[in-house]
N, C-alpha and C positions, 0 to 999 in steps of 0.2 A: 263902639263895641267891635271886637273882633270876629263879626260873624258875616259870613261870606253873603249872606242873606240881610237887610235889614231889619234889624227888629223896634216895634214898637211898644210900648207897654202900658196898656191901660187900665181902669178899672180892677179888677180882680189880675191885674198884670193882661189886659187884655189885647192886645192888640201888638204881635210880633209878626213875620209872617209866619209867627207861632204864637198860641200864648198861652199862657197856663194861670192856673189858680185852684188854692187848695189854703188846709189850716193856716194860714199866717194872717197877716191883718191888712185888711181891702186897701187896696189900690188907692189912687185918688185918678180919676179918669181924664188925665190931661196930658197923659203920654210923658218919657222921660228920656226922650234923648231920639236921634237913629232919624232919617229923613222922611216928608209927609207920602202923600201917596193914597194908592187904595187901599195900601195892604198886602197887595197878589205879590205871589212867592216867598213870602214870610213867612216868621213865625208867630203866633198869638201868645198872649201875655198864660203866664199859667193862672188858673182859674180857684177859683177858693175851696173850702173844703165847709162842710157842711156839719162835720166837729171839729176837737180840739187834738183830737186825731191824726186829723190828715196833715196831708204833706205838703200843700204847691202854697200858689198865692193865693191871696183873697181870704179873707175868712168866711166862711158859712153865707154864700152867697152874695156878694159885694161884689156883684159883675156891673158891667156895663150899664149906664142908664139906669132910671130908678124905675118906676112905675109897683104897679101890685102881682099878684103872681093872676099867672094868664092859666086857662087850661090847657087840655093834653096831658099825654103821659105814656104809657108805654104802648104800642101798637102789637097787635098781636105778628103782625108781617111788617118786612123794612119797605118804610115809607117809599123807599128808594123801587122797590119791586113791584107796589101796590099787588103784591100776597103773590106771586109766580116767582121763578127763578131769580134769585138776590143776584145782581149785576155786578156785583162789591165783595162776589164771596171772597176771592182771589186776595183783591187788596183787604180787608178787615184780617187774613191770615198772613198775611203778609206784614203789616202792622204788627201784630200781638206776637208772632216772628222775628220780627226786627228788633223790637223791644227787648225780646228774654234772648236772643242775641247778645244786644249788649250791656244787660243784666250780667250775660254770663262770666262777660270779661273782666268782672271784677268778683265773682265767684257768691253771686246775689241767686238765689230760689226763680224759677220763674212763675212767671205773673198766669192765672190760667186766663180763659177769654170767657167774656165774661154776655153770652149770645143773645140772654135774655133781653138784655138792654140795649143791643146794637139797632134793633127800630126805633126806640127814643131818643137815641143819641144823634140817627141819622136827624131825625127831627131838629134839633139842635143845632146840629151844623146849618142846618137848609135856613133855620129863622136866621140865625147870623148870619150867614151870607146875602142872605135877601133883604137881611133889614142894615147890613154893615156893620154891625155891633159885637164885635169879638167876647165871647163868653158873654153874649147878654143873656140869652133865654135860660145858662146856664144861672148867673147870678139874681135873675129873674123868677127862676124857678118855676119856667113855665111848663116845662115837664119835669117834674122833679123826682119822678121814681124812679129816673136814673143819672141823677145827679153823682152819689156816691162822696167823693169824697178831694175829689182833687180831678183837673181837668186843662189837659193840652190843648192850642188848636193851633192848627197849618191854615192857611189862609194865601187860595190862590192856588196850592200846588197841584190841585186833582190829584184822582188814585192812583196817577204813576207815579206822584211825587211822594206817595207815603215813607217811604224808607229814606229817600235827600233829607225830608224836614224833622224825620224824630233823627238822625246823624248828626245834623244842624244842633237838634237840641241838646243831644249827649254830651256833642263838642264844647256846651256850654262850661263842665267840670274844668277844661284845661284855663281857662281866665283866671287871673290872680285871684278876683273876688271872690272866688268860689271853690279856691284849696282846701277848706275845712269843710265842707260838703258832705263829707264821708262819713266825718266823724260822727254825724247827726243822722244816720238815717235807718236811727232803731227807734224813732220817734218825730213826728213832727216837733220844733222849734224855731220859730221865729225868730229868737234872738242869736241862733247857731253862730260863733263867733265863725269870720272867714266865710263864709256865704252870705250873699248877699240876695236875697230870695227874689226879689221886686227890681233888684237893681238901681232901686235907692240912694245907696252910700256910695258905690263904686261906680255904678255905671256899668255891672258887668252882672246882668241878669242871670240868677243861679236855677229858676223856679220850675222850668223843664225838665231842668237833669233830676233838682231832688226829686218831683214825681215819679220819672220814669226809674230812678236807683233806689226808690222807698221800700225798708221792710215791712213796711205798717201795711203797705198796699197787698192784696192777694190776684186781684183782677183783674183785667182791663179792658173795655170796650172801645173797639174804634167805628166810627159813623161818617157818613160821608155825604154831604151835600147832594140835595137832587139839582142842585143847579148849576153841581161842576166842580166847583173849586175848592170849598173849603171842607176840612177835616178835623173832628172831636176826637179827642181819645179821652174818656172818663176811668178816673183809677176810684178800687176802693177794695 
């Protein structure tokens, strides 16, 4: 792949040092391509979507690992803060910034931020980082009240690297596999000819960019690991 970062893609496209998943259909969680590792500085696979709606990989929860759904769900204060001053205000605007940034360069609506869900999502990243499992609690559905609909993750970069790893992911558009990308994205479609969602057929993972360029999306939450590294961004 031509991505300055490796990516890996698991599951719900899980495991890059991004990964995303949303509407299209799950993953198979054996990785497809790009070198092993922990994952840090990547990007995670895109994450599924929880209709027929969404935009990224995965369908309707087809993350990582199986199991049943776990509890939790949305915390009234970011997990991250334990209810005092959010340490991630910066980076979460910064994120939903960057995003409708480069939304704009292609003359896309932006996305609003979406605050409610930014303590569940923190949630989210922190189980995946701690348990290794790019979009598991995501596909897991272990807090699911702020699943949404489609879901990136940085994995490794911390909140300084927010804006390096959604660039990373934007960059994804300029891959051959992923010139028809555009033309799909007043709807999810999995079989969008020219995009390659999973990265599948080509080899040239599309699943970040459609997230992050989706008209379908209005959203987006970004969450942040309490243990440092890893980063969600749930669209819906």
């Amino acid at each position: 792949m031509s991505m300055k970062m490796t990516i890996r893609v698991l599951a719900c496209l899980g495991v890059l040092g991004a990964a995303a998943c949303s509407g299209g259909e799950p993953q198979g969680s054996g990785g497809d391509g790009g070198a092993g590792g922990d994952g840090s500085g990547g990007v995670a696979g895109q994450g599924g979507s929880s209709n027929g709606s969404s935009a990224s990989n995965g369908s309707g929860g087809a993350g990582q690992g199986g199991g049943g759904q776990g509890g939790g769900g949305n915390a009234s204060s970011s997990s991250s803060s334990g209810g005092g001053p959010d340490p991630f205000e910066a980076a979460r605007q910064e994120c939903v910034d960057t995003i409708n940034t480069l939304r704009a360069t292609k003359g896309l609506p932006p996305l609003e931020r979406w605050k409610d869900a930014e303590p569940c999502v923190d949630q989210q990243a922190t189980w995946d980082e701690e348990n290794n499992k790019p979009h598991g609690s995501w596909g897991m559905k272990l807090y699911p009240t702020c699943n949404g609909s489609g879901q990136n993750e940085c994995l490794g970069h911390g909140a300084a690297g927010v804006s390096g790893c959604l660039d990373q992911m934007w960059g994804e558009k300029d891959q051959a596999g992923c010139s028809g990308c555009d033309a799909c994205n007043e709807g999810y479609n999995p079989d969008c000819p020219n995009c390659d969602f999973y990265g599948q057929q080509t080899g040239d993972v599309c699943g970040h960019y459609v997230n992050m360029s989706a008209k379908y999306f209005s959203r987006v939450a970004c969450g942040f690991s309490s243990a440092g590294g890893w980063i969600a961004m749930n669209f819906q």
